[in-house]
N, C-alpha and C positions, 0 to 999 in steps of 0.2 A: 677575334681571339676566342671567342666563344667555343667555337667548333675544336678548339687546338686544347684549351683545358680540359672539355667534356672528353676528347680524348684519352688524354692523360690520366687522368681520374676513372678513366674507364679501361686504360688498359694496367696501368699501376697500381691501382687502388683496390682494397680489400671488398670482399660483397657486400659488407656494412658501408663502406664508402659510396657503392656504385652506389646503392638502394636509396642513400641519404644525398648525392648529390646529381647522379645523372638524370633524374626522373625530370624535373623543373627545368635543367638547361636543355636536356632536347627539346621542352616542349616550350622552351625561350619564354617561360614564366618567369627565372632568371637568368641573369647574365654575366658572366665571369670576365675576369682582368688575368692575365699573362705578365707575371712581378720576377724579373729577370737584371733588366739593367738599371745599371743604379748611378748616381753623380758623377764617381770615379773610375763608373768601369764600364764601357760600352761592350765593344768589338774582346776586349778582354775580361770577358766577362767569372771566368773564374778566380780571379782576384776580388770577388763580391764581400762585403765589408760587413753587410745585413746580419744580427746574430741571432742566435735561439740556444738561451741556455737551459738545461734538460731538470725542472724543478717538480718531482714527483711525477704525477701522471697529467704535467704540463710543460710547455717550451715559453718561455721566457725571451719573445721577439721583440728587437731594438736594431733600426737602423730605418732607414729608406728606398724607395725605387722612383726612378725619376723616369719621365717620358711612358708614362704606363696609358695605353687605350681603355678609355671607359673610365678611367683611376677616379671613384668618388661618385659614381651612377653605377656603376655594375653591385651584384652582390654577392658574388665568391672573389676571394683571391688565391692565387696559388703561386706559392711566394718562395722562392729557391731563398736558401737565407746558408748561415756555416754554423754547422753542429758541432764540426772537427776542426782540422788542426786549417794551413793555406794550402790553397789549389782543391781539384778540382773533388777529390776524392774528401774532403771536407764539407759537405756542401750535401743539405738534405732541401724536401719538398714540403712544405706545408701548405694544407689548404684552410683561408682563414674568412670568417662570415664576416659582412660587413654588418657595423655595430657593434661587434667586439672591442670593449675597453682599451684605452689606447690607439685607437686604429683613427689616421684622420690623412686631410687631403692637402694639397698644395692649394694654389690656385686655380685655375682655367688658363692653358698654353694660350695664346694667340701664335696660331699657326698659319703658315704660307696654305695648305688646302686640306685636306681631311675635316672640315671646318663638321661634318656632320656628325661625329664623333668625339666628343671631350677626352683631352690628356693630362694628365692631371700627377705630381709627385706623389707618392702614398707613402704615409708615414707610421711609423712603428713606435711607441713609447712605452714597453713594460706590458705590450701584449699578451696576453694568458694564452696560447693556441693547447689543445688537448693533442697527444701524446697521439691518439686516435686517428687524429686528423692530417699525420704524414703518411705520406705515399711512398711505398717501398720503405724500405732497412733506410735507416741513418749509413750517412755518404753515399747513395746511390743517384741523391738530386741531379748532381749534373747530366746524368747519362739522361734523366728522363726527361730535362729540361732540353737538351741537345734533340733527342729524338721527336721531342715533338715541335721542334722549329720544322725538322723535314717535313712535316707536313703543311706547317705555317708558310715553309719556302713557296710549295704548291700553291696556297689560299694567293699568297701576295701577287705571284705569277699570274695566276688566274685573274685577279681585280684588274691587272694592265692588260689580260688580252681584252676583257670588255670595252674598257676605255679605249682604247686602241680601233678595235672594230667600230664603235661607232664613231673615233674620228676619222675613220678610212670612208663611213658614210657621209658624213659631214662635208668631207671636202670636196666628197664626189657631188655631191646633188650642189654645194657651191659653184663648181666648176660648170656646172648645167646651168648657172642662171645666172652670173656675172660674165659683165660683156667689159671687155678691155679692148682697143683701137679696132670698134668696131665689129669682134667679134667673141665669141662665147670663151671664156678660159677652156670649156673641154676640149677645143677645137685646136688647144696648144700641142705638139707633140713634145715639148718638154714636160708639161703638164701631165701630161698624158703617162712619161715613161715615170715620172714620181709617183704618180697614183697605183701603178702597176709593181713599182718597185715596195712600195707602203703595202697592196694587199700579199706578195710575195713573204714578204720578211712575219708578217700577222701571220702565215699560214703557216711558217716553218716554226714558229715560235709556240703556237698551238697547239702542233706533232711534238716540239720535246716534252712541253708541260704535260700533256697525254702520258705520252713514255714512261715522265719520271712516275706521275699518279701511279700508275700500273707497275714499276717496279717497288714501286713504297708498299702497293695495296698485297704484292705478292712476296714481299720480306723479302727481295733480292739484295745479293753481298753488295752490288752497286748502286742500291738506291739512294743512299748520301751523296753522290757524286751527283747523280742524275739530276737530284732535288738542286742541289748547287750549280750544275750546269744550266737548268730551265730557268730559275730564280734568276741567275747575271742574265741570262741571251734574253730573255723575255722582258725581263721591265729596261734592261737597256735599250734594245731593239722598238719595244711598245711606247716607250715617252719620246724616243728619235720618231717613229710615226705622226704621235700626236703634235709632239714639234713642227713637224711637217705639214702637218693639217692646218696648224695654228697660221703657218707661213701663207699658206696657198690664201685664205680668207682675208690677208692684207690686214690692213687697219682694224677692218671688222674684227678680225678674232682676237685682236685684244679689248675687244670690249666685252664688258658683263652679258649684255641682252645675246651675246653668241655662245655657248656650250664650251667650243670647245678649249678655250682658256681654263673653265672648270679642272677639264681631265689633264691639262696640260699641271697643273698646279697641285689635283691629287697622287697624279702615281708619279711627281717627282723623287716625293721621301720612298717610294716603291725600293730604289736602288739603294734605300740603306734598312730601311725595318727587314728587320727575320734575320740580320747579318748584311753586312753594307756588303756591297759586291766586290767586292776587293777581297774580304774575306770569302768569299764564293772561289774567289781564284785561287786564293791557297788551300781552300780545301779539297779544288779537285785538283791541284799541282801533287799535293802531298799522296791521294791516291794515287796519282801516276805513276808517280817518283816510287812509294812502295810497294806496287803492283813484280 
């Protein structure tokens, strides 16, 4: 999430902003939170509940975000909250320090795997955030928060071809040294057309994620699509690999002392962070449909 607020802040944000906040997070002196979905609002997320009342030359933050990476160890937030009236054009950016009065955390998620990463609710109580410290015009939140998922879409995409590639290694060098009736698993031509089918689909998944990068990097009218097209094909496609991997390793791969259970267990939430894939689908339907 780091790389997706530094973003933000760096493309939205005033010279005073850049100066004061990008310096530290490219140099990962600090680390920043992505404060978007909240208890009541995931996948619909302009319906966000979070407020910020406008008191002199400060905003007046109260509400919550639930499911936040890093939420309570990072130390920027950047916190889509509602200035205006509902929907989406109500809804401004704040960027708020951790330590800021008011400001506290949930617990520690116990989650199925990202386990290296803390998620944490982040809590809002009568917040003092400076006037200073929003990005863009009051109502422009949503568009910058939108805009920088496409990039988030890419990051997440990304995370599943790693995992992915090296359980296409995994299973390969497994199939090289378990022996089933006698003889080696690589020596299966069933085996064999999985393996081949696993590094096929890794490689076509690679080529969009590429694509979409390159149409993000070069402001193309279809780089939303593209971002939403790699996002579904890639971490659907990359956790059915490691699935597969998982399978080929028999009993082994469900155990700890083997890898690749790990990858299977982190980039399963792949298919819903940055927008569950289902929302991927209607966003590239809707392009189509108004093309």
């Amino acid at each position: 999430m780091k790389s997706m607020c530094n973003w933000m802040i760096d493309t939205f944000g005033t010279e005073e902003q850049r100066h004061k906040f990008c310096p530290s997070l490219c140099s990962m002196e600090k680390l920043s939170s992505y404060c978007l979905t909240e208890p009541g609002s995931g996948s619909d997320a302009a319906s966000l509940l979070t407020s910020a009342r406008k008191k002199g030359d400060t905003y007046i933050l109260n509400g919550s975000k639930a499911f936040i990476s890093g939420g309570g160890d990072t130390d920027l937030y950047v916190v889509m909250c509602r200035t205006g009236g509902p929907g989406p054009k109500g809804i401004s950016c704040l960027v708020l320090e951790k330590g800021t009065p008011g400001l506290s955390f949930g617990k520690k998620e116990k989650k199925m795997g990202w386990n290296s990463q803390p998620t944490r609710a982040v809590i809002f109580e009568d917040c003092a955030v400076p006037v200073a410290n929003r990005l863009g015009e009051e109502g422009t939140g949503f568009n910058i928060a939108m805009k920088g998922l496409n990039g988030g879409r890419i990051n997440i995409a990304s995370c599943s071809l790693g995992a992915a590639h090296a359980s296409v290694l995994l299973a390969r060098d497994h199939l090289n040294v378990r022996k089933q009736f006698g003889e080696l698993l690589a020596s299966n031509q069933y085996l064999q057309f999985r393996l081949a089918e696993m590094a096929t689909r890794l490689v076509a998944a690679r080529l969009m994620v590429r694509n979409a990068a390159q149409a993000l990097q070069e402001g193309r009218e279809d780089a939303v699509a593209l971002c939403s097209m790699a996002k579904l094909f890639a971490t659907d496609e990359c956790f059915a690999i490691c699935n597969q991997a998982l399978q080929m390793h028999g009993g082994y791969g469900y155990l700890k002392d083997y890898a690749v259970q790990q990858f299977v267990r982190d980039i399963r939430v792949h298919q819903i962070l940055e927008g569950t894939n289902e929302v991927m689908r209607m966003i590239v339907a809707r392009n189509l449909l108004q093309a």
